[in-house]
C-alpha positions in Angstrom: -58.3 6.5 76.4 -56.7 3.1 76.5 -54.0 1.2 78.2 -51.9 -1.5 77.0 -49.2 -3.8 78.3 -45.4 -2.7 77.1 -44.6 -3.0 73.4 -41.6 -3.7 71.6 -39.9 -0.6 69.5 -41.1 -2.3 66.2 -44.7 -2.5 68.1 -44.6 0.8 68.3 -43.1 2.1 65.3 -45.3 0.1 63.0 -48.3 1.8 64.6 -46.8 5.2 64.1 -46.1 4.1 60.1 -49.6 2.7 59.6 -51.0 6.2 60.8 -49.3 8.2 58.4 -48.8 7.5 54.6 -46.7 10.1 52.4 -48.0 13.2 51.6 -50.2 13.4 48.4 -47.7 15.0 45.5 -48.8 18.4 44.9 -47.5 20.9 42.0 -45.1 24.0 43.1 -43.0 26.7 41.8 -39.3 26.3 41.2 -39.2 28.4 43.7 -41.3 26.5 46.7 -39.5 23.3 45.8 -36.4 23.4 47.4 -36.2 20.5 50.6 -39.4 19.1 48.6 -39.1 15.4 47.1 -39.5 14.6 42.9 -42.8 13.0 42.8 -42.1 12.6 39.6 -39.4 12.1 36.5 -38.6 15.7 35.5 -38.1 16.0 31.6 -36.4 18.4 29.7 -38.6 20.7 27.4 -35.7 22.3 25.8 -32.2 20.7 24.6 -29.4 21.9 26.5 -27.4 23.7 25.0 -30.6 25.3 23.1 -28.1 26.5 20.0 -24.7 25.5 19.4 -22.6 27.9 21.1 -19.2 28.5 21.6 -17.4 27.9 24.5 -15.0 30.4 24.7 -13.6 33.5 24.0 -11.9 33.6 20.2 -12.8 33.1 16.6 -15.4 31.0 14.8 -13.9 29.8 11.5 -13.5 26.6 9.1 -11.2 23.9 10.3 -11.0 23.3 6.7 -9.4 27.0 5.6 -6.6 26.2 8.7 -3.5 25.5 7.2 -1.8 22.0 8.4 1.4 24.2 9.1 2.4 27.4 10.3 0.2 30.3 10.9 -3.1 31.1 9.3 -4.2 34.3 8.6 -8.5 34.9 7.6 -10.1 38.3 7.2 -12.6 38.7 10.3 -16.4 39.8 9.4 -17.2 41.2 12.6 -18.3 40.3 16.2 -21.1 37.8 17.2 -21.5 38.9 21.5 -23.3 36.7 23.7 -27.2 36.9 23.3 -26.7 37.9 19.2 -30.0 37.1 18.0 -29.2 37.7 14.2 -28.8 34.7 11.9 -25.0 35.4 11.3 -23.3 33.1 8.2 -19.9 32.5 7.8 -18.0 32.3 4.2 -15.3 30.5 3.1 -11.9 31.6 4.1 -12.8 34.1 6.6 -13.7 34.3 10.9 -15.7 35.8 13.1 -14.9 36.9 16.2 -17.3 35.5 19.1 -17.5 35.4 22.7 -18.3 32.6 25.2 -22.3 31.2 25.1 -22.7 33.3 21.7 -24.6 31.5 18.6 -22.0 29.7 16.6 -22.5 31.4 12.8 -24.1 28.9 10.0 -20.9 27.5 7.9 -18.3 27.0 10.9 -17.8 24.3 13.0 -14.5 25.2 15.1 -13.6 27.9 17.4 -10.0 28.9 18.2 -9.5 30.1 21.9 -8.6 33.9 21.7 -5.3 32.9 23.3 -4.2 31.1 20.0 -4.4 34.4 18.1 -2.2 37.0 17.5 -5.2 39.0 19.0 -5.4 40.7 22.4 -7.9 39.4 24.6 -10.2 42.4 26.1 -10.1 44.6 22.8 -13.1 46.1 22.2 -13.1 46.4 18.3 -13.0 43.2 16.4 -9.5 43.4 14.3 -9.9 43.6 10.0 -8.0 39.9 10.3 -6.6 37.4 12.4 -3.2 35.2 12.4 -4.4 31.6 13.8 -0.9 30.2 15.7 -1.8 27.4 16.6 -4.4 24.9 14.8 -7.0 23.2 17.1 -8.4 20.1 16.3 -12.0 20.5 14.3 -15.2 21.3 16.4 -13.0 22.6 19.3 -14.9 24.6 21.4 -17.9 24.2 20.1 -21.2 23.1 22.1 -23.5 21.7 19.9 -27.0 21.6 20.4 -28.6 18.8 22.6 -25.4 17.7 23.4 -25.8 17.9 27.0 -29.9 17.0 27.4 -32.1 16.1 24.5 -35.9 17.4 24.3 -37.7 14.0 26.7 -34.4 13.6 28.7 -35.1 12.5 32.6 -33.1 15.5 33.9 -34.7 14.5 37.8 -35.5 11.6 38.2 -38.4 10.7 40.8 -37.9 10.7 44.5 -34.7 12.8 44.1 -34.6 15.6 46.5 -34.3 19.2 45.8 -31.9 21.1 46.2 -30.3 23.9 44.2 -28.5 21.9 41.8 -31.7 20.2 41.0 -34.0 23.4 40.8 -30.8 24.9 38.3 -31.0 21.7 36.4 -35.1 22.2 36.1 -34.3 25.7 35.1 -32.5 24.8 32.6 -34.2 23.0 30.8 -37.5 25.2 30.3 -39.1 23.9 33.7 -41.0 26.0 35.9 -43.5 24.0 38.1 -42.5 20.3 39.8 -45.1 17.7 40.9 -43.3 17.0 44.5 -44.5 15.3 47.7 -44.0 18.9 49.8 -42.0 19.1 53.3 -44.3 18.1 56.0 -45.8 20.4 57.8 -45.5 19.8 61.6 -46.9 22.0 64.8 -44.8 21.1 67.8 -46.9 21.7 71.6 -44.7 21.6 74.6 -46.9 20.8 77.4 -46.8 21.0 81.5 -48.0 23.6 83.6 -44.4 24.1 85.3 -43.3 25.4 81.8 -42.1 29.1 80.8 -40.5 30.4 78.1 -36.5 30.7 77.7 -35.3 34.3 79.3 -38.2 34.3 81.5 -38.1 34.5 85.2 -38.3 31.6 86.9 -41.2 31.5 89.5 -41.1 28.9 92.3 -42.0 25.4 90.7 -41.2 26.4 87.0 -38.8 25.7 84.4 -37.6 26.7 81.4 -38.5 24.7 78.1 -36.7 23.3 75.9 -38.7 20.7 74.4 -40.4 23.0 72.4 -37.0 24.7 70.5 -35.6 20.9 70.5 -38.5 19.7 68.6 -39.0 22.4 66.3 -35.4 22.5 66.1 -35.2 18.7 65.0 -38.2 18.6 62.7 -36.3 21.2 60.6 -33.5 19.2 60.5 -35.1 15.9 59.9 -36.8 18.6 56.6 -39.7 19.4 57.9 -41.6 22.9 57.6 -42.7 23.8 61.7 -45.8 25.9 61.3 -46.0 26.7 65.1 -44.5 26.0 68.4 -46.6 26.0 71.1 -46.3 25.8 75.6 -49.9 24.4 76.9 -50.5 23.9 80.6 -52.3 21.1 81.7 -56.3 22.1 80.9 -57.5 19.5 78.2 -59.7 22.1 76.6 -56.9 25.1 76.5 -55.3 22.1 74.6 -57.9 21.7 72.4 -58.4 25.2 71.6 -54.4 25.3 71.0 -55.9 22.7 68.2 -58.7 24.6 67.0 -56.6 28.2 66.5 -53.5 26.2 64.9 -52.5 26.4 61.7 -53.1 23.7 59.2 -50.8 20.6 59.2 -49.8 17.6 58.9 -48.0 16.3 61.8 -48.4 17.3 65.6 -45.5 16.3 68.0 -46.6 16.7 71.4 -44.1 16.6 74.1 -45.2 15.4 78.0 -48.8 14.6 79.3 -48.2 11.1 78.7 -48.1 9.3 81.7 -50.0 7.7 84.7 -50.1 10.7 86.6 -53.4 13.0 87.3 -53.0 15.7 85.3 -51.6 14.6 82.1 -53.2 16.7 79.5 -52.2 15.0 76.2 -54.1 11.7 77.1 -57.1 13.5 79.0 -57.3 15.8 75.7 -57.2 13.0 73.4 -59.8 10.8 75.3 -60.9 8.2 73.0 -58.8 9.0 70.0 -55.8 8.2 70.9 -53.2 5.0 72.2 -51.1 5.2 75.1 -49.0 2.8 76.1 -45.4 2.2 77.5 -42.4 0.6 75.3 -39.6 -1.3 76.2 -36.8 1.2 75.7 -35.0 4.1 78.3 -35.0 6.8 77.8 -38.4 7.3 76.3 -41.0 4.6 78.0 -44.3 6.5 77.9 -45.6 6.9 74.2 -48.8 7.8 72.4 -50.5 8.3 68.3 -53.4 9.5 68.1 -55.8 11.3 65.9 -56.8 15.2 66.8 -58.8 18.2 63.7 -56.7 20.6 63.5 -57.0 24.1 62.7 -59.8 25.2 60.3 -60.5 22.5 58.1 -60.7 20.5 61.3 -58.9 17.3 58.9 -57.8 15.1 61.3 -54.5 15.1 61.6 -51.9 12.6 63.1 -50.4 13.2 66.6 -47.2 11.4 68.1 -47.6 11.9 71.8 -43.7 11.7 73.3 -42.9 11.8 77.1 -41.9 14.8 78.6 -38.7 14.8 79.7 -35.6 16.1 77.4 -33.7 13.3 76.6 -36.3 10.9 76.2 -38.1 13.8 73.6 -34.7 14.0 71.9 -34.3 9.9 71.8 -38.1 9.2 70.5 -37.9 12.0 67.9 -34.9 10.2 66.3 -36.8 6.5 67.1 -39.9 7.2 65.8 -40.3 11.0 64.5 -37.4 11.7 62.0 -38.2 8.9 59.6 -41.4 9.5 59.5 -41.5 13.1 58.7 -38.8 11.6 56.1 -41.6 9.0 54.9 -44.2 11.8 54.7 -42.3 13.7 52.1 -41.3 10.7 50.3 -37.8 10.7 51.1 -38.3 6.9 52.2 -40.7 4.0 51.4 -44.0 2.9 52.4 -42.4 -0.4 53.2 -42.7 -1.5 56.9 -39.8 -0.7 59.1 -38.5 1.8 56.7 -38.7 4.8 58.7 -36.4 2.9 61.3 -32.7 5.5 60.8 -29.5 3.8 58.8 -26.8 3.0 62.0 -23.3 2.6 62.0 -21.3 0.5 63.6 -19.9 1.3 67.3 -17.8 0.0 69.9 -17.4 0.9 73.3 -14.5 2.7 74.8 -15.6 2.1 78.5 -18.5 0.7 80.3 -21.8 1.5 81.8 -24.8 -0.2 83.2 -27.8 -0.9 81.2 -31.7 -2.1 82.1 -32.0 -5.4 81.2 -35.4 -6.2 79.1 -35.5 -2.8 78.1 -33.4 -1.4 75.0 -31.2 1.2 76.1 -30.3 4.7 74.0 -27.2 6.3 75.3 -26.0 9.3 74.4 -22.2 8.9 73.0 -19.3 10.9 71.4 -16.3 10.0 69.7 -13.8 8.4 72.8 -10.8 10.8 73.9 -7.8 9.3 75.3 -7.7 9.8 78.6 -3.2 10.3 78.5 -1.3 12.2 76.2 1.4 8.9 75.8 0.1 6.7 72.8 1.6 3.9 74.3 -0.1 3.8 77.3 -3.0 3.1 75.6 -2.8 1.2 72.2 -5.2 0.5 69.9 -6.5 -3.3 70.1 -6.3 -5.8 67.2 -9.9 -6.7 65.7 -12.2 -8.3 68.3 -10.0 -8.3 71.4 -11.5 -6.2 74.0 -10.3 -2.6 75.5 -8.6 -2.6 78.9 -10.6 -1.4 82.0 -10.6 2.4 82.1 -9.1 2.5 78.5 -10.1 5.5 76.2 -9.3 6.6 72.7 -8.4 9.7 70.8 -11.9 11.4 68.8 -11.7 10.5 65.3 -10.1 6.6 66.0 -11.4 3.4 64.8 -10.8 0.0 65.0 -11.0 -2.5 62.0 -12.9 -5.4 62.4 -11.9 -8.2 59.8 -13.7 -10.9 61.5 -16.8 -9.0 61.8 -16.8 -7.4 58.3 -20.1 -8.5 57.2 -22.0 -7.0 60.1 -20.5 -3.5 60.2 -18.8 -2.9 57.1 -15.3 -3.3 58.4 -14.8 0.0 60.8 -15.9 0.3 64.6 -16.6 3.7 65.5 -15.1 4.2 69.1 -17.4 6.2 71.5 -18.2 7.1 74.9 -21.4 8.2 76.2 -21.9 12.4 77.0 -22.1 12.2 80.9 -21.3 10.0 83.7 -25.0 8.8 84.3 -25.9 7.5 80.7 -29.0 8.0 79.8 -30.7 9.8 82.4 -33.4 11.5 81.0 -32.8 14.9 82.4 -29.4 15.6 81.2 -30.4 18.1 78.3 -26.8 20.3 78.7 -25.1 17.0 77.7 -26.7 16.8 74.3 -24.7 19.8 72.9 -21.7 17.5 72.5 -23.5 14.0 71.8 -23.0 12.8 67.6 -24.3 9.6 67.8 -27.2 7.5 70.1 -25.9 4.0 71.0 -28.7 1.4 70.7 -28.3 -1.1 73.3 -30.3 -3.9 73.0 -32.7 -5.5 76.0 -30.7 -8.9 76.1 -27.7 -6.6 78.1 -27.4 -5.3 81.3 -24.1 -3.7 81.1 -21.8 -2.5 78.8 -18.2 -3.5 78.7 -15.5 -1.7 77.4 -14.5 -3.5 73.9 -18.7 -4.2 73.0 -19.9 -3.7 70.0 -23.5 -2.1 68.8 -25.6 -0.3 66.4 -25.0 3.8 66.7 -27.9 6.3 65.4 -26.6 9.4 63.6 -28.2 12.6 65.9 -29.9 15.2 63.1 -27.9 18.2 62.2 -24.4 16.5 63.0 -24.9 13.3 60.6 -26.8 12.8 57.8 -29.9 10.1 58.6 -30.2 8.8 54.8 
């Protein structure tokens, strides 16, 4: 176990990145691969369509034997269904009736919609003729073969993620296996001795988790695949037999036993194999990676060691966790800093006091006006600052010409969750937070009218 002066949030995300590479690409079944990442291009084995076919409902015919005016009436052969598998030819002068996806017979090359016929849709028995009434153009209706994918076409390309579209498109086109980079499988350990499980009785000194749901909760949304979830007191080795009886993975997030304090199991169990150290941000200080075997192969396995209380758990798995479990299944590149989540642009709608030297996540939610007359409290032009005690209606935005290059033109107006901020207990006021606001360490207030960087929160926003 080692201790090390405060680092900066890129300090400590880039030793979280150079811990843990993507996952090796490994071969599934359509099936498995849904929330899995192309690990590579996806080509098509069969054209689509595989046969010319028609695409709808009527007669396959000549455009040649269609008279240029007035009605045309051709003697009709007989019925080609969808799924005909006989090699059906079609002569000179004459039709046959076929139904939508059915094989197009050899000698036509246009198919009139049923509507266009003196025919009655939904008539079992194929009439002894048919009167054409209107002329379509030639090859109307038709789907000729390879028209939509050719045999070798990149129908997925690499790093795309699946979803069901993609798997149909796979199917499609005679694939049944993909080489992905799987969803990373994570075990999530709430620790603390004062810890019991929701819906149990509280006992003097205990409390309910949460951490444990949250995080499991999270890593799903961020795409992971939780393999367990987990409450360990504070004994070291009931931690490490936790370890031993877990199932295989790739990814532990641990949650408390981080600190300076005398019992704080995480760094006690990890000993020598892991880093603890404090980072310059609130909520969220007290971080850890280490290195732990897990399960029965005993492969060691990565372990991002977050502080125990709620809103700092919720703020570092956004900081450092979600983009790295998006990293592991290749959703984002090995480059540094890339598992650092997109922002958008914010701006205050009142103030609040922030630590200076530290960088300060807050909480926020679209502002609500705090009077029902508009005109008592108008929306500001571009870069002039809100009024003290001003608030906005959810949903409003200010446009910010002068700062266009920075945030795209639009200032997303918020206001954070609860009265104190950040404070690292508040888990009830998460339910309503959309966004984090990044503060940076330079500040140590907010006014109302400032502007900053907003992180998306998982499940209401999408990350990347």
């Amino acid at each position: 176990m080692s201790h090390h002066a405060s680092l900066s949030i890129d300090e400590h995300r880039a030793l979280v990145e150079a811990s843990c590479p993507m996952l090796d690409p490994v071969e599934l079944p359509l099936e498995e691969c849904i929330g899995a990442v192309a690990a590579a291009d996806v080509r098509a084995l069969v054209p689509v369509p595989a046969f010319t076919n028609s695409a709808m409902d009527g007669f396959a015919l000549r455009a040649a034997d269609l008279k240029a005016e007035g009605p045309t009436i051709l003697p009709v052969t007989g019925d080609i269904p969808a799924g005909d598998t006989r090699e059906n030819h079609l002569e000179p002068g004459t039709a046959w009736r076929i139904m939508t996806g059915a094989p197009v017979p050899e000698g036509a090359d246009t198919v009139v919609k049923v509507e266009w016929t003196d025919h009655e849709a939904g008539v079992s028995c194929p009439p002894k003729q048919v009167q054409i009434l209107t002329a379509p153009t030639p090859g109307a209706n038709v789907r000729f073969t390879g028209e939509g994918v050719d045999c070798g076409d990149i129908v997925i390309p690499a790093g795309t993620p699946l979803s069901a579209g993609t798997i149909a498109a796979a199917a499609s086109v005679g694939v049944d296996r993909l080489l992905v980079h799987p969803r990373p499988r994570v075990l999530v350990i709430a620790t603390g001795a004062e810890l019991v499980a929701p819906g149990q009785p509280l006992g003097p000194g205990r409390i309910h988790d949460s951490n444990g749901l949250m995080m499991a909760a999270l890593a799903s949304e961020a795409g992971a695949h939780v393999v367990g979830t987990f409450l360990c007191g504070d004994d070291p080795e009931e931690f490490t037999r936790l370890m031993d009886c877990a199932p295989e993975a790739d990814l532990v997030i641990t949650a408390g036993g981080v600190s300076q304090g005398a019992f704080e199991v995480v760094r006690r169990a990890l000993a020598d194999r892991g880093r603890f150290h404090h980072v310059a941000q609130q909520p969220g200080g007290p971080q850890g990676v280490g290195l732990l075997p897990v399960g029965a192969s005993k492969k060691p396995t990565l372990v991002l060691c977050l502080p125990g209380n709620p809103v700092s758990v919720f703020v570092s798995f956004h900081v450092y966790v979600a983009g790295l479990i998006a990293r592991l299944a290749g959703r984002v590149s090995d480059a540094p800093g890339a598992t650092a989540l997109r922002t958008l642009p914010g701006i205050a709608a009142k103030g609040w006091r922030s630590p200076a030297g530290k960088t300060q996540f807050v909480p926020v939610r679209p502002a609500v006006r705090a009077s029902a007359q508009p005109s008592e409290a108008p929306v500001p032009a571009a870069g002039e600052p809100l009024r003290a005690g001003e608030t906005l209606c959810a949903g409003e935005t200010l446009r910010a010409d002068g700062d266009a290059h920075r945030c795209g033109g639009e200032l997303i107006l918020v206001e954070p969750v609860h009265i104190l901020g950040s404070g690292s207990h508040l888990t009830a006021s998460l339910a309503v937070a959309e966004f984090l606001a990044v503060i940076g360490p330079e500040h140590e207030s907010v006014a109302a009218g400032d502007t900053f960087e907003l992180i998306p929160i998982l499940g209401r926003n999408s990350l990347h």
